[in-house]
ZADO-1210 file (C-alpha; in nm, 4 decimals, padded with zeros to 6 digits):
<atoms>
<atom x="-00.9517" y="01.7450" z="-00.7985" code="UNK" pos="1"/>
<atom x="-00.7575" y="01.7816" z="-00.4673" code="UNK" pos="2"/>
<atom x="-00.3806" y="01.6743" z="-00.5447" code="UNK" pos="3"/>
<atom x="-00.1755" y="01.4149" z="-00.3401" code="UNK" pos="4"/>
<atom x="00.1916" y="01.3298" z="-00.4040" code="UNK" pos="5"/>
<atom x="00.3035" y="01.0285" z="-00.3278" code="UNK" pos="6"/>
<atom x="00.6457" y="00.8724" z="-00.2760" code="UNK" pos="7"/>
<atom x="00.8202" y="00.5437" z="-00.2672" code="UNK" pos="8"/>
<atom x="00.6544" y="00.3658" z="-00.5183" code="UNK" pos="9"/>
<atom x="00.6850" y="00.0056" z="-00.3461" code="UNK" pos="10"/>
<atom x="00.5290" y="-00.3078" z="-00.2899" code="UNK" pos="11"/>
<atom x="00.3127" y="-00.1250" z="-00.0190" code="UNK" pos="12"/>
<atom x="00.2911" y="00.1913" z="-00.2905" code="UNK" pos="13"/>
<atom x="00.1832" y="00.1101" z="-00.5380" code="UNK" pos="14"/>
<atom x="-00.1123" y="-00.0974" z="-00.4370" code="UNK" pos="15"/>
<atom x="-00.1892" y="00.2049" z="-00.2232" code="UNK" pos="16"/>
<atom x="-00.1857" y="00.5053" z="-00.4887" code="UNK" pos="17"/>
<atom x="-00.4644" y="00.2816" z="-00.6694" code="UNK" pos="18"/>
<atom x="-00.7373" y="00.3859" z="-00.4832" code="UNK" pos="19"/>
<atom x="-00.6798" y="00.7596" z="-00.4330" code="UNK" pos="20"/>
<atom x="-00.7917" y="00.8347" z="-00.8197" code="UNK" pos="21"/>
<atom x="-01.1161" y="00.6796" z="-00.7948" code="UNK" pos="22"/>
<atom x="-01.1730" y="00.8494" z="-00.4767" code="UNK" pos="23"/>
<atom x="-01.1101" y="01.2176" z="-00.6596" code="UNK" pos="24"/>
<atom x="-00.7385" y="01.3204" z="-00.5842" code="UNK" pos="25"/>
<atom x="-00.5302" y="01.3546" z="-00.8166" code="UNK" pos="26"/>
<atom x="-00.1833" y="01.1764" z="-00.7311" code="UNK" pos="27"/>
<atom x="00.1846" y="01.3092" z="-00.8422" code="UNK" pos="28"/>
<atom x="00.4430" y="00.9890" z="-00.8204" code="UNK" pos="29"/>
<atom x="00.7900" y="00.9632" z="-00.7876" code="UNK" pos="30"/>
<atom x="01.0510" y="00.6638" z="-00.6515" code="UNK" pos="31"/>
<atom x="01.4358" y="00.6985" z="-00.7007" code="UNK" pos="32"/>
<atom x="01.3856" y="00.3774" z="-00.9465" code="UNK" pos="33"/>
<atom x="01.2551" y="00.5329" z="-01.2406" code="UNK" pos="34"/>
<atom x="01.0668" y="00.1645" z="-01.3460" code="UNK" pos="35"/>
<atom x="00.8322" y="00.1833" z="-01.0766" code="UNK" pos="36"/>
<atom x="00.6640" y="00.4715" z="-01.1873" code="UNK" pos="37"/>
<atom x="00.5174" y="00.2969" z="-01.4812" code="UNK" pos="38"/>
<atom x="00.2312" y="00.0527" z="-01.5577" code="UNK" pos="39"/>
<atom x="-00.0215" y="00.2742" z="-01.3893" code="UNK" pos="40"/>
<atom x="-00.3864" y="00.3458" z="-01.6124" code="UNK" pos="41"/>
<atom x="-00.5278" y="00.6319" z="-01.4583" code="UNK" pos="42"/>
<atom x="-00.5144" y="00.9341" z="-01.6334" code="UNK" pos="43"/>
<atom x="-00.5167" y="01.1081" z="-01.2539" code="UNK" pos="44"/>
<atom x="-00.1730" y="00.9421" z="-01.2145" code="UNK" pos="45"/>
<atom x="00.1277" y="01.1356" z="-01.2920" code="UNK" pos="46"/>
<atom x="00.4992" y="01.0284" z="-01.2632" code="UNK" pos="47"/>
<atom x="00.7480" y="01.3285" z="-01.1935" code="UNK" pos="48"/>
<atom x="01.0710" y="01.3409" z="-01.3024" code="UNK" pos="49"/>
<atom x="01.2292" y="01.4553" z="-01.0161" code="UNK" pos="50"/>
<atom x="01.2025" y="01.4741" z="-00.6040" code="UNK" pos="51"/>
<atom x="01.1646" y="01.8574" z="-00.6537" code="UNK" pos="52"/>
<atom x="00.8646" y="01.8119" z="-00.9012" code="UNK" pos="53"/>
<atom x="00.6622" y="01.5764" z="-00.7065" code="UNK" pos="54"/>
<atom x="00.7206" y="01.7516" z="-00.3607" code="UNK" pos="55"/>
<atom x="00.6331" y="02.0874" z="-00.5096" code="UNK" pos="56"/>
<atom x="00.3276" y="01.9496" z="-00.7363" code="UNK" pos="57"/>
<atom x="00.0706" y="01.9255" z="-00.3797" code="UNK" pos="58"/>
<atom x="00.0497" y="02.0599" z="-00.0548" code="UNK" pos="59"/>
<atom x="00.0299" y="01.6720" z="00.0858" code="UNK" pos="60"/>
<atom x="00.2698" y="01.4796" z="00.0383" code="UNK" pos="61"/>
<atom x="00.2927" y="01.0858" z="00.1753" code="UNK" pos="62"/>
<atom x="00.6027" y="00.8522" z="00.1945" code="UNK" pos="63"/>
<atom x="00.6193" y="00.5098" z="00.2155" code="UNK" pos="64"/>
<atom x="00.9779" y="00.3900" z="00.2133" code="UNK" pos="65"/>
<atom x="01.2139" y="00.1342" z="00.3602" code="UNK" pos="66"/>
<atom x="01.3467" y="00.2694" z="00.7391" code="UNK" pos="67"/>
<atom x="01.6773" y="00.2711" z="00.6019" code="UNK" pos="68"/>
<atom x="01.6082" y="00.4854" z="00.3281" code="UNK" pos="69"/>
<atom x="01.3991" y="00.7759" z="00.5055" code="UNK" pos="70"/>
<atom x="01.6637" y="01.0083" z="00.6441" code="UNK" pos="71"/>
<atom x="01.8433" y="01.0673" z="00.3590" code="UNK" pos="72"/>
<atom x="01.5245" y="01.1138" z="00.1398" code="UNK" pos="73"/>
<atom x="01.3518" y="01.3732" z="00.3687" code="UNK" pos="74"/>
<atom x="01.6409" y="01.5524" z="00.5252" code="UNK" pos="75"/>
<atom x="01.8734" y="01.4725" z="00.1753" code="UNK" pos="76"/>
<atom x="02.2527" y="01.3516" z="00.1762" code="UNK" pos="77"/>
<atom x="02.6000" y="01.3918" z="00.0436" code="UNK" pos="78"/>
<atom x="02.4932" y="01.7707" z="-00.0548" code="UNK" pos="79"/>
<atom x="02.1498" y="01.6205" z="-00.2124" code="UNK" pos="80"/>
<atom x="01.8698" y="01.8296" z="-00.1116" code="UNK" pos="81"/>
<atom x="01.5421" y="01.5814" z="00.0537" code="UNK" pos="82"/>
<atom x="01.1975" y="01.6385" z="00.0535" code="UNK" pos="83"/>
<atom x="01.2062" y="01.9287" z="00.4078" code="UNK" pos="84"/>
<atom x="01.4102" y="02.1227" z="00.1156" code="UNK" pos="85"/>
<atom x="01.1326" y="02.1806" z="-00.1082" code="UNK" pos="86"/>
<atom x="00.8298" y="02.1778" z="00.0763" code="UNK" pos="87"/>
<atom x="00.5599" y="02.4565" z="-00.0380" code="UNK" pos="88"/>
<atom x="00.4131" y="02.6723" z="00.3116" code="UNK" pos="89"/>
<atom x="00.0899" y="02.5242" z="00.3662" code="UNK" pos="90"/>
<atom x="00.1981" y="02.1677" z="00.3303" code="UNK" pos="91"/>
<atom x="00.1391" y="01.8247" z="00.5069" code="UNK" pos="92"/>
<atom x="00.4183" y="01.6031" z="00.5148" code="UNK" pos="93"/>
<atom x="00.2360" y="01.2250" z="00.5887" code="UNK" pos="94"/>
<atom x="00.5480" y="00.9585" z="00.6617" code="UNK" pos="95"/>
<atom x="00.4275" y="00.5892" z="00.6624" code="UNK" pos="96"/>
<atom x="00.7454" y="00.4297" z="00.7640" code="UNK" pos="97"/>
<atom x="00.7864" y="00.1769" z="01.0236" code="UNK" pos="98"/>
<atom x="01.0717" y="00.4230" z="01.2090" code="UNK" pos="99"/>
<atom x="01.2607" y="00.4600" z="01.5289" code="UNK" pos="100"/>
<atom x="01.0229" y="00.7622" z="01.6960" code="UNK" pos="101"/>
<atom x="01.3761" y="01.0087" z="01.6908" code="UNK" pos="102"/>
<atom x="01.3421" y="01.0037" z="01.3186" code="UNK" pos="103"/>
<atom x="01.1077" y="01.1346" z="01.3022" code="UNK" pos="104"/>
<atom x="01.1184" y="01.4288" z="01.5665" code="UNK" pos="105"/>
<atom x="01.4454" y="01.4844" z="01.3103" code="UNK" pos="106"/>
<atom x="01.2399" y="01.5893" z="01.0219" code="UNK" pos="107"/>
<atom x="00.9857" y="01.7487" z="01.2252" code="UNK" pos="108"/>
<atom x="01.3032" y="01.9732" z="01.3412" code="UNK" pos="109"/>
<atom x="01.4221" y="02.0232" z="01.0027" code="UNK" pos="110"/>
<atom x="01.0562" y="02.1296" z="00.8489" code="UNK" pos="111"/>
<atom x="01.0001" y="02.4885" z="00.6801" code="UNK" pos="112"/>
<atom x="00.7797" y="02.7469" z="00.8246" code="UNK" pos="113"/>
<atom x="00.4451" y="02.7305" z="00.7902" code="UNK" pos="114"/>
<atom x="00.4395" y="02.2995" z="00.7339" code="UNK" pos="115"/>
<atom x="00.3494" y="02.0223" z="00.9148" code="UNK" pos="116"/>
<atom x="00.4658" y="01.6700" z="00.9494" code="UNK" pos="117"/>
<atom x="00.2313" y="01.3781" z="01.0485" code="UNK" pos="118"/>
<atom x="00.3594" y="01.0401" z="01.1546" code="UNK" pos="119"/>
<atom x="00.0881" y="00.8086" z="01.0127" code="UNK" pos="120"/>
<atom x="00.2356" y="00.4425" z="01.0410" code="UNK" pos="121"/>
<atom x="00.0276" y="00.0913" z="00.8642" code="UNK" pos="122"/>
<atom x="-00.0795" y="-00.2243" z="00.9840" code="UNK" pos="123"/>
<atom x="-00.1430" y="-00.4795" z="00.7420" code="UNK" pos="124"/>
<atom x="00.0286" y="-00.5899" z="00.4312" code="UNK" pos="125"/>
<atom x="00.0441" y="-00.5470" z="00.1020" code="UNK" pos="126"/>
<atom x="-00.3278" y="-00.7669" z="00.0203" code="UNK" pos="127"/>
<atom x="-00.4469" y="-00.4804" z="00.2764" code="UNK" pos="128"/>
<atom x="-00.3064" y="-00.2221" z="00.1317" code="UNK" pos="129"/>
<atom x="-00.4785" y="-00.3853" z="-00.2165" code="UNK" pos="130"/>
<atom x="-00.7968" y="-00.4012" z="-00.0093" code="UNK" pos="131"/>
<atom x="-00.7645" y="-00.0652" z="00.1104" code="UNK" pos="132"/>
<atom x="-00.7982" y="-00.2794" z="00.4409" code="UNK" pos="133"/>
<atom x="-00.5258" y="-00.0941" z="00.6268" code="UNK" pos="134"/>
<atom x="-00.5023" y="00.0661" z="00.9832" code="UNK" pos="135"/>
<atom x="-00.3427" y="00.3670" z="00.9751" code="UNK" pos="136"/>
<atom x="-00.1599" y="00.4865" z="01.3219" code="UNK" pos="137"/>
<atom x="-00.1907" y="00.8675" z="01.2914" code="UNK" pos="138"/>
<atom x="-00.0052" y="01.1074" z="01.5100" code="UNK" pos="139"/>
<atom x="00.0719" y="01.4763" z="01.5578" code="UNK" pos="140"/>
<atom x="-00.1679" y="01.7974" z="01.5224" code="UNK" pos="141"/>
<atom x="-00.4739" y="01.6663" z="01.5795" code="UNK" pos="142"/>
<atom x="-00.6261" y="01.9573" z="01.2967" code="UNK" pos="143"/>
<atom x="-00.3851" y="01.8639" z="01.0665" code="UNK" pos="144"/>
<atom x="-00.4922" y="01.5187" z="01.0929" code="UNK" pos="145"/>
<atom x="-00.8448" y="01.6187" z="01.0382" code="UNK" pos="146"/>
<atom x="-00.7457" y="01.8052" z="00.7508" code="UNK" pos="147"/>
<atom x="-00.6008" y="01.5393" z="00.5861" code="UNK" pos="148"/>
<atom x="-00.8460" y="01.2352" z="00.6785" code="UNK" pos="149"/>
<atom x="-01.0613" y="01.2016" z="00.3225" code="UNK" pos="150"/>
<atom x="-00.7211" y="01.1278" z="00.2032" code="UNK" pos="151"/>
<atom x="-00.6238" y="00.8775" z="00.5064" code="UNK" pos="152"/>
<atom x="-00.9388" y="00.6997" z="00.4782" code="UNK" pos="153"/>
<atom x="-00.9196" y="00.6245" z="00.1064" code="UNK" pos="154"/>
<atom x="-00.6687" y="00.3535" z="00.2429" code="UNK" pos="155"/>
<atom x="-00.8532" y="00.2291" z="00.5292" code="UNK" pos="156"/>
<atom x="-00.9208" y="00.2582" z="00.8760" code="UNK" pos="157"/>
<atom x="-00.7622" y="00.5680" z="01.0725" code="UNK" pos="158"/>
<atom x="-00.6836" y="00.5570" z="01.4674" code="UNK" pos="159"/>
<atom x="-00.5924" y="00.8964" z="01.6138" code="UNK" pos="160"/>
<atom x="-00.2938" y="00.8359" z="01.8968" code="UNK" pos="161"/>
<atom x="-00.2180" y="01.1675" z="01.9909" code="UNK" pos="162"/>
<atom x="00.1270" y="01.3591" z="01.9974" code="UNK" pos="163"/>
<atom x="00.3541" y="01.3261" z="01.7329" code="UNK" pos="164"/>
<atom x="00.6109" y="01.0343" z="01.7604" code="UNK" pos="165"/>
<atom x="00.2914" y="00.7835" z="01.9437" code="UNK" pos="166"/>
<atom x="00.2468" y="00.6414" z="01.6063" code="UNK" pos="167"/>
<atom x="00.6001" y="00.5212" z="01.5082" code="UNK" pos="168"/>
<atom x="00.5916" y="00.4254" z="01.8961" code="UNK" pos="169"/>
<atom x="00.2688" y="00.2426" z="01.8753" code="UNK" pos="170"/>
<atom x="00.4070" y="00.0452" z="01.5315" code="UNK" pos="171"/>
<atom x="00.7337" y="-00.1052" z="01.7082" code="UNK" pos="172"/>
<atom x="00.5043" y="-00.2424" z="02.0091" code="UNK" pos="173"/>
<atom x="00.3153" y="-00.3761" z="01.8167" code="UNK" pos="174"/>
<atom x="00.5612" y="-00.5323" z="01.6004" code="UNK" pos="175"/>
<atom x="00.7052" y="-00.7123" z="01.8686" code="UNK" pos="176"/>
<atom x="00.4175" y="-00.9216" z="01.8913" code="UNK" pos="177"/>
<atom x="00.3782" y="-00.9746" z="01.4807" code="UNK" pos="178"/>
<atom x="00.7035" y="-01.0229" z="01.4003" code="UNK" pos="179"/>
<atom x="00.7346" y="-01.2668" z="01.7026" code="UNK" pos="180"/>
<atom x="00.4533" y="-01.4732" z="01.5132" code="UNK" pos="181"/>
<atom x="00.6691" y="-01.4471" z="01.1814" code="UNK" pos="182"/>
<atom x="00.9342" y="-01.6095" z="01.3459" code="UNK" pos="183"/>
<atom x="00.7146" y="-01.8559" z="01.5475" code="UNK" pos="184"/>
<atom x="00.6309" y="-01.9681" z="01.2375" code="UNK" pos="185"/>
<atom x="00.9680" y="-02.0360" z="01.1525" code="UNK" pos="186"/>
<atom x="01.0320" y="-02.1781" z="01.4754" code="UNK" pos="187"/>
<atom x="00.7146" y="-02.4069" z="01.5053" code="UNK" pos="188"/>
<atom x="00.8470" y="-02.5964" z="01.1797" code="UNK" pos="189"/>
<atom x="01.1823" y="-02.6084" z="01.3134" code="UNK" pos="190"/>
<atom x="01.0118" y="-02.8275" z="01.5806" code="UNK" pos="191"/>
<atom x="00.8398" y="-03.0241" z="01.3332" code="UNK" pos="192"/>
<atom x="01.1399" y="-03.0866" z="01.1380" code="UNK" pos="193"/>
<atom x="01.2765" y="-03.2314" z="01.4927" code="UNK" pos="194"/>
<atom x="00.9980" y="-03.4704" z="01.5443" code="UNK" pos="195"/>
<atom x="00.9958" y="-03.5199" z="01.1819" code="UNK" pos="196"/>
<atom x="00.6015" y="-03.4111" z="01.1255" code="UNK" pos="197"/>
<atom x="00.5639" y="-03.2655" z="00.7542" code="UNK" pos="198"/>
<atom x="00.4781" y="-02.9136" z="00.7082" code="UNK" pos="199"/>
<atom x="00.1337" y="-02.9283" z="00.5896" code="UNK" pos="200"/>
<atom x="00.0065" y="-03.0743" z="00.9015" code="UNK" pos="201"/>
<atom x="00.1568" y="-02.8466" z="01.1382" code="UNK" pos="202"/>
<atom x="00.0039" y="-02.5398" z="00.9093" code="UNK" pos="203"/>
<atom x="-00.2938" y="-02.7058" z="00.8841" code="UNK" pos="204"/>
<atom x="-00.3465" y="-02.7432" z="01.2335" code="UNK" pos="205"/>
<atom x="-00.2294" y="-02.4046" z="01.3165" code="UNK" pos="206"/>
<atom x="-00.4889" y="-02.2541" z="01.0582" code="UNK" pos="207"/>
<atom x="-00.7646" y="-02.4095" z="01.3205" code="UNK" pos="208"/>
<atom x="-00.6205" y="-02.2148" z="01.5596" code="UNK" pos="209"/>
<atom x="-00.5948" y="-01.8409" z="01.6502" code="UNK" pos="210"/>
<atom x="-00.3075" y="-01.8147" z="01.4551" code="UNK" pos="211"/>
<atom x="-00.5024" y="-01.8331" z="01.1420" code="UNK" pos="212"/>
<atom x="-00.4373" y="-01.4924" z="01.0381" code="UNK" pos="213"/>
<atom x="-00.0878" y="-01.4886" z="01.0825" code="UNK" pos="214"/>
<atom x="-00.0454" y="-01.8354" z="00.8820" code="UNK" pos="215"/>
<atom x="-00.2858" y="-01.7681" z="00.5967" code="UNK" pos="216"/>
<atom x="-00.0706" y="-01.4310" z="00.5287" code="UNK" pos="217"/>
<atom x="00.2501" y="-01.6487" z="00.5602" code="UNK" pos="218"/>
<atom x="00.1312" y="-01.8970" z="00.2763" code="UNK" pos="219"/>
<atom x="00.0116" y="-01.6340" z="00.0921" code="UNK" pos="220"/>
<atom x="00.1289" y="-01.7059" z="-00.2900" code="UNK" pos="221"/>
<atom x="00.0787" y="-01.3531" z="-00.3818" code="UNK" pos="222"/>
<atom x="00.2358" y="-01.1744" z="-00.1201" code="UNK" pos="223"/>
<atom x="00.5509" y="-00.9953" z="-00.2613" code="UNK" pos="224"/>
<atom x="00.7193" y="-00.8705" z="00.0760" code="UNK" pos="225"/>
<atom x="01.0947" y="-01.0284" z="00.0988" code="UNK" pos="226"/>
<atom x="01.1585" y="-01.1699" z="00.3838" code="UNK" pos="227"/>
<atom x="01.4697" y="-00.8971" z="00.4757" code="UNK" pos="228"/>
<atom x="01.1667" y="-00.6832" z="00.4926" code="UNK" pos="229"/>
<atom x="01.0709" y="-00.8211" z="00.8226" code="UNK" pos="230"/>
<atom x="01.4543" y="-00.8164" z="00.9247" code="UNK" pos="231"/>
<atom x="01.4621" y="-00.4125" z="00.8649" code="UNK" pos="232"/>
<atom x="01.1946" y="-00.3629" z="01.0591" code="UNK" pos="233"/>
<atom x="01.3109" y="-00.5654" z="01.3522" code="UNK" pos="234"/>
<atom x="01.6429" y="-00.3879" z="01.3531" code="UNK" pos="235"/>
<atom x="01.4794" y="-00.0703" z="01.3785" code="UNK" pos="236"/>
<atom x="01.3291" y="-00.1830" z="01.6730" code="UNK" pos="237"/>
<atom x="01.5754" y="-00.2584" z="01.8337" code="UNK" pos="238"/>
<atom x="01.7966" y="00.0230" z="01.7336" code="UNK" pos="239"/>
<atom x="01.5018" y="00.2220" z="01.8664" code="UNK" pos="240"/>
<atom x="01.4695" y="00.0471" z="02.1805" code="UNK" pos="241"/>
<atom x="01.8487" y="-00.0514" z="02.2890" code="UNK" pos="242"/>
<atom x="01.8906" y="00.2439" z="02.5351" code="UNK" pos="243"/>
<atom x="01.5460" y="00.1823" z="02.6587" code="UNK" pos="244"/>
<atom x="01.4513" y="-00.2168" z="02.7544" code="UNK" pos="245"/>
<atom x="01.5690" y="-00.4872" z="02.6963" code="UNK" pos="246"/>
<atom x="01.3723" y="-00.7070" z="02.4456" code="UNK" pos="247"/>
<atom x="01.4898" y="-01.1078" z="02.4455" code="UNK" pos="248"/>
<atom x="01.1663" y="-01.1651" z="02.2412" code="UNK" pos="249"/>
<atom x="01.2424" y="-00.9553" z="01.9958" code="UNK" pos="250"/>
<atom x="01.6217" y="-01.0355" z="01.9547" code="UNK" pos="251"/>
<atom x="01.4809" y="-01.4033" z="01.9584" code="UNK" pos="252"/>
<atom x="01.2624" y="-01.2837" z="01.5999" code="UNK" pos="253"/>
<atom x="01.5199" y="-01.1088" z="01.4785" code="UNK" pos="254"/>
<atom x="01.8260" y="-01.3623" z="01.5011" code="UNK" pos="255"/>
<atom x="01.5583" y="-01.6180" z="01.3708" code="UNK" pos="256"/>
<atom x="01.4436" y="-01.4285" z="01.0748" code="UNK" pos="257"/>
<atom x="01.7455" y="-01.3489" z="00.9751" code="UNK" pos="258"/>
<atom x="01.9136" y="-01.6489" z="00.9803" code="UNK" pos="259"/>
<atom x="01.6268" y="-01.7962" z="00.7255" code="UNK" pos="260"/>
<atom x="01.7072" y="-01.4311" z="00.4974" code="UNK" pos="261"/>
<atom x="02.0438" y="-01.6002" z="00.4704" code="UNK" pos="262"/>
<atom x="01.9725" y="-01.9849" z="00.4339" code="UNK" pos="263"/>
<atom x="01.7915" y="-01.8722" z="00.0545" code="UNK" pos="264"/>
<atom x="02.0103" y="-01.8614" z="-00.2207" code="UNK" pos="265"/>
<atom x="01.8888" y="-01.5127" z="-00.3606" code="UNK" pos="266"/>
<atom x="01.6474" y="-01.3342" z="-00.2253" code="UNK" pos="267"/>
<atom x="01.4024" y="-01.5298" z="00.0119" code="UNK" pos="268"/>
<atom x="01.0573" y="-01.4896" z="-00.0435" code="UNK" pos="269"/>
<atom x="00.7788" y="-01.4012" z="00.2783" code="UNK" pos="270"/>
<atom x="00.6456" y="-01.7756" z="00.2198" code="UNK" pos="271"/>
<atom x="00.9472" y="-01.9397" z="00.2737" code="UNK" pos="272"/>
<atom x="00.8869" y="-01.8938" z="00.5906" code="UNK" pos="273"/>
<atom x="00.6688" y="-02.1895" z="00.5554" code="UNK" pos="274"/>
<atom x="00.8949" y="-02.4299" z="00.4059" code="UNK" pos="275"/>
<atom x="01.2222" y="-02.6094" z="00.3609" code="UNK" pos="276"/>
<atom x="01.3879" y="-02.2959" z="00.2113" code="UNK" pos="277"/>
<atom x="01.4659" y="-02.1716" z="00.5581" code="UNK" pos="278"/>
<atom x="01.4892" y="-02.4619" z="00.7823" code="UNK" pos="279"/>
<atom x="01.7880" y="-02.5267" z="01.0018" code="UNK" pos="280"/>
<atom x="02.0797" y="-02.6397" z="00.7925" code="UNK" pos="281"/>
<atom x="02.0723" y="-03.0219" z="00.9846" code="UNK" pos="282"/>
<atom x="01.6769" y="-03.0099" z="00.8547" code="UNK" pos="283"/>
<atom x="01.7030" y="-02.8646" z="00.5440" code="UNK" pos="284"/>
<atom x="01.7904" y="-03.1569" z="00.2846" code="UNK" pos="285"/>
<atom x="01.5013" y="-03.3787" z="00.4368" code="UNK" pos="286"/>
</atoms>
């Protein structure tokens, strides 16, 4: 069996490593929260017990982490080696993260000899990523690509975009336009709450609409993503993009989203977009 190692064993991760044993890989795991690398009944499922372990145990090896969290675990920090430190010649270093394009050219400088890094960003959620329904934005070496496409393909559809850095660029356009729709959401009921129209009508009209797609995944029960998710990502954005354009959309999503992160006590669910949880504090105790 062909072996894949996969890291960052997350909401996204785990529903993702499902479907490489059945497809004949066999898959080394590993997540800096030890927990997360249990639960799993394939025998062709292995949790290391250390970065080193799971980065040397294939010559392809994906991440899927939080933006924040990438630099440190690829390049390493405060004198702890990252992944670039123990990567075998020969291998393929696949990084799913929704990143700032600079990042990225940072590992790529910091690679051994003899490896390769591919930026391979996802669209689609977590039920996608359970559906093996994803679309994954591939970039760099076009043959290295190829190389590694059974493996891409086990998670769903692969687009080719060309240099290295096009997919992370590729993901924040297009998450301009989803993550506006996130917070239109949010902003639609903010409207209703105004007019004082209940919730379920306003859904249930937009659910006739085009917007379908967008709301179903919204009221989606099963959906685990917390909302701060969405936050991260727009920050990256517009970390990324600050020096470039200017992006009043975006800021617009951002400010919104994150204002409904803090109106939850806790940690606020992706659904609550879609109700009182996150309404405006005038709106919220109606």
């Amino acid at each position: 069996m062909t072996k894949v190692t996969f890291i960052g064993i997350g909401d996204m991760g785990s529903q993702m490593i499902k479907h490489l044993p059945p497809a004949g890989f066999d898959v080394t795991i590993w997540d800096k929260d030890p927990q997360k690398l249990t639960g799993f009944d394939s025998p062709d499922i292995h949790a290391a017990k250390s970065l080193a372990e799971a980065v040397k145990a294939s010559r392809v090896i994906i991440t899927s982490v939080m933006s924040d969290d990438v630099p440190a675990l690829h390049l390493g920090h405060d004198g702890e080696p990252g992944i670039v430190d123990f990567l075998q010649a020969g291998s393929t270093l696949i990084v799913t993260s929704t990143l700032d394009p600079q990042k990225i050219f940072a590992i790529n400088k910091a690679l051994p000899k003899n490896t390769q890094i591919l930026d391979v960003p996802l669209i689609g959620g977590v039920r996608y990523a359970r559906e093996a329904a994803l679309v994954l934005i591939a970039s760099g070496d076009k043959a290295t690509v190829e190389n590694v496409l059974p493996i891409l393909k086990v998670f769903g559809t692969v687009k080719y975009v060309g240099a290295l850095g096009n997919g992370a660029k590729l993901k924040l356009i297009t998450n301009v336009a989803i993550m506006a729709a996130e917070a239109g959401i949010r902003e639609t009921l903010d409207l209703a709450d105004a007019y004082d129209i209940d919730y379920d009508t306003v859904l249930g009209l937009m659910q006739m609409g085009p917007l379908k797609p967008v709301v179903n995944r919204a009221l989606d029960t099963n959906n685990p993503r917390p909302l701060k998710a969405s936050v991260a990502d727009e920050e990256e954005l517009m970390n990324a993009t600050k020096d470039l354009i200017k992006l009043p959309l975006a800021k617009g999503s951002r400010d919104r989203l994150k204002a409904a992160v803090d109106a939850v006590e806790g940690e606020a669910r992706f659904i609550d977009i879609t109700n009182k949880n996150t309404a405006l504090p005038k709106f919220k105790s109606k």
